[in-house]
C-alpha positions in Angstrom: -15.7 11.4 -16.2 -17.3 8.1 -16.4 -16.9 6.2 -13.2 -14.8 2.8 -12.4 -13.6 3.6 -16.8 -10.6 2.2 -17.0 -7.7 4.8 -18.0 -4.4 2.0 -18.2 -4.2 -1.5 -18.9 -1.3 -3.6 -18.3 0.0 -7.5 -18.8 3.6 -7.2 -18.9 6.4 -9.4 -18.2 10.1 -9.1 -17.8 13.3 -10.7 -16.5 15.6 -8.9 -13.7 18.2 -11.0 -11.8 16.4 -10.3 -8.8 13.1 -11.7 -9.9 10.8 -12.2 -12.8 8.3 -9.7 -13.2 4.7 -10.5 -13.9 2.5 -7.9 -13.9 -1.7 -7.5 -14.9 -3.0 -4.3 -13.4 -5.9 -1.9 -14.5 -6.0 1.8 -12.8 -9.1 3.6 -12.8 -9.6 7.2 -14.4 -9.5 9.8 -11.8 -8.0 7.2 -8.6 -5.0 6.9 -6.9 -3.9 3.7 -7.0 -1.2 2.8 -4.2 1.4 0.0 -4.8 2.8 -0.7 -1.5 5.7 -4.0 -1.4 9.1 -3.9 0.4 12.0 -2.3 -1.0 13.6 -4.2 -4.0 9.8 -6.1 -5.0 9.6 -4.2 -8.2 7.6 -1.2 -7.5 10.0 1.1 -8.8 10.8 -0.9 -11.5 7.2 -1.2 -12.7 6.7 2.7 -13.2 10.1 3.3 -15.4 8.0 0.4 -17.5 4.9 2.6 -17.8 7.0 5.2 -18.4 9.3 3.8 -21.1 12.5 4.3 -18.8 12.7 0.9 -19.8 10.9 -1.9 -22.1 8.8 -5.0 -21.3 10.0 -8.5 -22.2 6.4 -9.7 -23.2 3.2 -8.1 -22.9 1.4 -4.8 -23.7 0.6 -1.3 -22.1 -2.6 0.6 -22.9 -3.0 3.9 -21.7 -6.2 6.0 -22.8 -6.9 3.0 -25.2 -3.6 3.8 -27.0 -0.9 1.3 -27.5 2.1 3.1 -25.9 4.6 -0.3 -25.0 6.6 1.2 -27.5 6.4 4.7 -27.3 9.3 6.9 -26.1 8.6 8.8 -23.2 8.1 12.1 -23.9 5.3 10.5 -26.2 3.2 8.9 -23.1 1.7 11.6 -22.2 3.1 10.0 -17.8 4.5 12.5 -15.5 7.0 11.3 -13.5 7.6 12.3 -9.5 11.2 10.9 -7.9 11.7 10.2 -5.0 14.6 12.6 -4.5 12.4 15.0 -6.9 14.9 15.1 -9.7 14.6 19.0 -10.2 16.7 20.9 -12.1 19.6 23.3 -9.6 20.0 25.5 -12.4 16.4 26.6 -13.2 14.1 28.6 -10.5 11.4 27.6 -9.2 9.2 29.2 -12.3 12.1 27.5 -14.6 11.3 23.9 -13.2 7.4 24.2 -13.4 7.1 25.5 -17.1 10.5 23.3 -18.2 7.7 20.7 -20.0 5.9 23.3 -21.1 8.4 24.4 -23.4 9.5 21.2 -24.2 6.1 20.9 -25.5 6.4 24.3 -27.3 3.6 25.6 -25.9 3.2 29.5 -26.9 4.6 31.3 -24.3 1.1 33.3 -23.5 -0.6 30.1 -22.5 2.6 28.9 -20.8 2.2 32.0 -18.2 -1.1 31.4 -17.7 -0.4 28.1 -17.4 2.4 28.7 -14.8 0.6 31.1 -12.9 -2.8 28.8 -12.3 0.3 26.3 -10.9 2.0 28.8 -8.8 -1.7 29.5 -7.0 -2.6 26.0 -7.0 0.6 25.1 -5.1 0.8 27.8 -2.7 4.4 28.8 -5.1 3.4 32.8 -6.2 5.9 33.9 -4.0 9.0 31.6 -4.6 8.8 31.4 -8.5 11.6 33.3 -8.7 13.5 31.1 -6.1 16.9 29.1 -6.6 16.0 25.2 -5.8 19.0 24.8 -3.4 17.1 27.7 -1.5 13.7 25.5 -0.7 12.5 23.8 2.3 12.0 19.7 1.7 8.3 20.2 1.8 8.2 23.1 -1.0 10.7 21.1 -3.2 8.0 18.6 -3.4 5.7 20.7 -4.1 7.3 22.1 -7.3 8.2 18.2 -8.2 4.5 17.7 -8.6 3.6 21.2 -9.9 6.1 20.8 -12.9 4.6 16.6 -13.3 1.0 18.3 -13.7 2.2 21.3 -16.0 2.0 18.9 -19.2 -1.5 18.0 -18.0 -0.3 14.3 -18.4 -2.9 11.5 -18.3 -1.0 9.7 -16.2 0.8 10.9 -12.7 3.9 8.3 -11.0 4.8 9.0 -7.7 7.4 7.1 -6.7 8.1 7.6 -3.1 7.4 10.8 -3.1 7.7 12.0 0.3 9.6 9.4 2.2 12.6 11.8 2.8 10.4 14.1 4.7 9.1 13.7 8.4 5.7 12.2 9.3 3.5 15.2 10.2 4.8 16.9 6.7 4.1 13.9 5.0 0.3 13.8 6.4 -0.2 17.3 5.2 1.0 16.8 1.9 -0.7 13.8 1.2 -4.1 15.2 2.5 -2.7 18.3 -0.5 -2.3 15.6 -2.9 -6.4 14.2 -2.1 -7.3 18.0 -2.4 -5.4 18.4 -5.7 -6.9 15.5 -7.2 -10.4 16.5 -6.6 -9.6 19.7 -7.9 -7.9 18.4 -11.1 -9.4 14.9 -11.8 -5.5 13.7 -12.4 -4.8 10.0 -12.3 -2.2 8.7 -10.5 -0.3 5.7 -9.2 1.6 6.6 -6.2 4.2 3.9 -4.7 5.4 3.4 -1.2 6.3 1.0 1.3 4.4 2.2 4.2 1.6 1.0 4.7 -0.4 3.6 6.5 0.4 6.2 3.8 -1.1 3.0 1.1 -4.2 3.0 3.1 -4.3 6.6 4.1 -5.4 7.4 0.4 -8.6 4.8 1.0 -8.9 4.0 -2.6 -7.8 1.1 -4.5 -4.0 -0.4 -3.9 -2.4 -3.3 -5.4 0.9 -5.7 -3.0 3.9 -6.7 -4.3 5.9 -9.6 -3.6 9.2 -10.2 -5.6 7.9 -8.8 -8.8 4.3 -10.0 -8.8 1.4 -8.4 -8.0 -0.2 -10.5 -5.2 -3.2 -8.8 -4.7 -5.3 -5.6 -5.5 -8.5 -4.0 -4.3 -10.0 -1.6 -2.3 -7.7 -0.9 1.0 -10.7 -2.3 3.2 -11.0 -5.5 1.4 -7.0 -6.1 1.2 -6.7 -5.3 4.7 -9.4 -7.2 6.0 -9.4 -10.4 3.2 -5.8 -10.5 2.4 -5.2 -13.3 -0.3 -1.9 -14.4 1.1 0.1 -14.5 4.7 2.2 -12.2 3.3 0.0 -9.4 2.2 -1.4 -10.3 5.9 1.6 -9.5 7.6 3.3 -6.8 5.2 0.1 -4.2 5.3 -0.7 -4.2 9.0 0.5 -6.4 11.7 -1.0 -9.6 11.9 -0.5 -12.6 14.0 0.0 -16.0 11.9 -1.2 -19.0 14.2 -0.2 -22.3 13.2 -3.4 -24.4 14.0 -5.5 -27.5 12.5 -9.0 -27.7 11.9 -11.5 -30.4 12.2 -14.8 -31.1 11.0 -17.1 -33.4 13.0 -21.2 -33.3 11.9 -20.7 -30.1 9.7 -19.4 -28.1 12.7 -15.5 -27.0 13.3 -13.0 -26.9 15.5 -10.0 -25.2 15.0 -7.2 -26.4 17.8 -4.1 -24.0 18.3 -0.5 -26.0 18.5 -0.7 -25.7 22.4 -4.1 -26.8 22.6 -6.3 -24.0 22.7 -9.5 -24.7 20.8 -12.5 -23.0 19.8 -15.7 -23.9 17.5 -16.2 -21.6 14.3 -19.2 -20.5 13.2 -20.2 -21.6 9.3 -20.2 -18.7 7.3 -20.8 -18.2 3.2 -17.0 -18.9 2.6 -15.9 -20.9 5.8 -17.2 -24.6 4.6 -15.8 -28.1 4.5 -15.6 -28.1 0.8 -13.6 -25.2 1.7 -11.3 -25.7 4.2 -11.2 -29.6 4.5 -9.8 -30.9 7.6 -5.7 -30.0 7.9 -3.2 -28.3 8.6 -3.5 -24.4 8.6 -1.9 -20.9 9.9 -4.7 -18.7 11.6 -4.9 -14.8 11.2 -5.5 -12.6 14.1 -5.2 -8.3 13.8 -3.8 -6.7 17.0 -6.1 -4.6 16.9 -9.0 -7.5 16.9 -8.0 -9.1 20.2 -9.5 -7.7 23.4 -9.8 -9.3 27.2 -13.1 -8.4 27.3 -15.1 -11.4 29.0 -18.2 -11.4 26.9 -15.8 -12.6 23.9 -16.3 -16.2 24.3 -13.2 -17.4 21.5 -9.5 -16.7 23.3 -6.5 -17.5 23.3 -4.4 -17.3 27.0 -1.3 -16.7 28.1 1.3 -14.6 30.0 2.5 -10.8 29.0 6.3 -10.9 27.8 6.3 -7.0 26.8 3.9 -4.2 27.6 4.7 -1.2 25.5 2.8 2.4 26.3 1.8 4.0 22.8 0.2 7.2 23.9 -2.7 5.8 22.6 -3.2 2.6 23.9 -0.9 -0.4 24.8 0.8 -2.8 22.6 1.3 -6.2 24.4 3.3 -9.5 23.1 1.7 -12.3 25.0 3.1 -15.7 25.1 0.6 -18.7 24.3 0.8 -22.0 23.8 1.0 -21.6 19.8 3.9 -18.9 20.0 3.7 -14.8 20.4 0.5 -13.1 20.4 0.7 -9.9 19.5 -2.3 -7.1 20.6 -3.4 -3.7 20.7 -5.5 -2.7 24.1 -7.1 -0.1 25.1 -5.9 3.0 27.9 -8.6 1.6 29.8 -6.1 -1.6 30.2 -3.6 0.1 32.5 -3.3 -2.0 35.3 -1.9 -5.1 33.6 1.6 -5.6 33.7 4.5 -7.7 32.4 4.1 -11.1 33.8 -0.1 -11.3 34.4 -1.6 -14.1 32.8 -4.2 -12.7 29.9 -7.2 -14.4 27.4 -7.3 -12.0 24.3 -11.1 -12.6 23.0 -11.6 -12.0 20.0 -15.0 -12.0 17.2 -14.9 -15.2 15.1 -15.9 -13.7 12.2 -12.4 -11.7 12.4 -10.7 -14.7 11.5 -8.9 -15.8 8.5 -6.9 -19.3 7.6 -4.2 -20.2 5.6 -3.0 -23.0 4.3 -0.1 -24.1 6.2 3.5 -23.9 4.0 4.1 -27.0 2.5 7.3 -28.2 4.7 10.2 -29.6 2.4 11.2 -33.4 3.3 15.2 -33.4 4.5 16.9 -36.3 2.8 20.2 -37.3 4.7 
């Protein structure tokens, strides 16, 4: 397998009467690729295109480096995982896994061989002769993706896959999922809209916003760069400062609405040419604001809700610019509702926005 090769190619466009879809995407042979968005952005709507569940308006879909926009599905060569895993009641657990199989007409000796490499694979030998309405949540995914990968598509779609079960079964099946892709080599897209299961697979994910995708990349470089408020707010908290900047003698000052104000260090892409004097929203993680005193940049203010997390404490503190939002330490215990606070934080942790244009009122 060639690294970074290029397994799907897409530039599609169509019309909903929610949005517009516009969609150019490249997934790489052997990754899982996450697209994470809110409900309704299109995620959903952007598999049953790959899978010809439905047809684009415009555009093309090149899988393999074979034209398959028009192709009927069973032609694609795309498995398909639902989120409510779409199996059939009627068929045993055995049935399910080796129902594409013989759709395929694969003989029936390489079908049980087939089946019973599966079976092992998925921890199944000793349910294959189970009803489905007999399985626990977890092992009904399971045989969702063991009958996906029977086919041996060259494409996997997850779609949700395990929202409907509870977080530490969710964990362990993703970590399966990373173990079974190793093992197999599969490709796969795998949608959701929780973040911490997008970045959980640390790979490449693409953000959707009302039927566009806004941004992809590695997880670390969307997280930490993202291109757009949104995709700063929706994966991750973030705060969203409204501030203004000012250049005098090539140095900057960035002034917070309530008149906090700091200096910003020049950096390869922090420069006039870039960021001319104006109006701007400032980006701040949590996570990336600490009362430590050797942090020289801070904002201050007073704590409106202290909230124990077992692992730390998250705090909403109220500056001059609006709520500041931050994730301490244990080691913070002794503050309470009410204290006054600075949260420090690195100035090369920032990131700025242009401000939303506001819309002139006529009366």
């Amino acid at each position: 397998m060639r690294e970074n090769e290029q397994l799907l190619r897409l530039d599609i466009e169509k019309a909903y009467p929610e949005f517009q879809m516009e969609v150019a995407l490249h997934v790489n042979r052997g990754e899982i690729f996450s697209l994470v968005g809110p409900s309704g952005c299109g995620k959903t709507t952007l598999l049953r295109l790959i899978a010809g569940l439905e047809q684009p308006d415009r555009g093309a879909i090149i899988l393999d480096g074979r034209e398959i926009t028009n192709l009927p599905p069973a032609q694609r060569r795309v498995g398909l995982v639902f989120q409510d895993y779409a199996l059939f009641p009627h068929l045993t657990v055995a049935g399910n896994i080796e129902y594409g199989l013989k759709v395929q007409r694969v003989p029936a000796p390489a079908r049980r061989q087939r089946l019973a490499g599966l079976l092992e694979l998925f921890g199944l030998e000793g349910l294959a002769h189970r009803q489905i309405q007999h399985l626990s949540g977890g092992e009904k995914q399971r045989v969702a993706l063991a009958r996906a990968l029977a086919p041996e598509p060259l494409l996997l779609l997850l779609d949700e896959p395990f929202s409907a079960l509870d977080y530490n079964l969710r964990q362990r099946l993703r970590q399966e999922l990373k173990r079974l892709r190793e093992k197999l080599g599969f490709t796969a897209i795998f949608v959701t809209h929780q973040q911490e299961e997008a970045l959980s697979f640390g790979g490449r994910l693409g953000v959707m916003e009302n039927g566009r995708l806004v941004q992809a990349g590695t997880a670390e470089e969307v997280y930490e760069n993202p291109a757009t408020p949104f995709v700063a707010g929706f994966l991750g908290e973030a705060n969203l400062l409204p501030c203004s900047v000012e250049w005098e003698e090539g140095r900057a000052r960035i002034r917070l609405d309530g008149n906090d104000c700091f200096e910003l260090p020049l950096t390869e892409e922090f420069q006039p040419a870039g960021f001319p004097a104006g109006k701007y929203l400032l980006m701040l993680r949590p996570e990336d604001l600490s009362p430590d005193p050797v942090l020289a940049w801070r904002v201050t203010g007073k704590i409106e809700t202290l909230e124990y997390l077992g692992s730390g404490y998250r705090l909403e503190v109220r500056c001059g610019a609006g709520v500041v939002r931050a994730f301490l330490a244990k080691k913070y215990r002794n503050l309470r509702e009410g204290d006054r606070i600075f949260l420090g934080f690195d100035p090369r942790q920032v990131r700025l926005f242009p401000a939303p244009v506001q819309e002139e009122r006529h009366t």
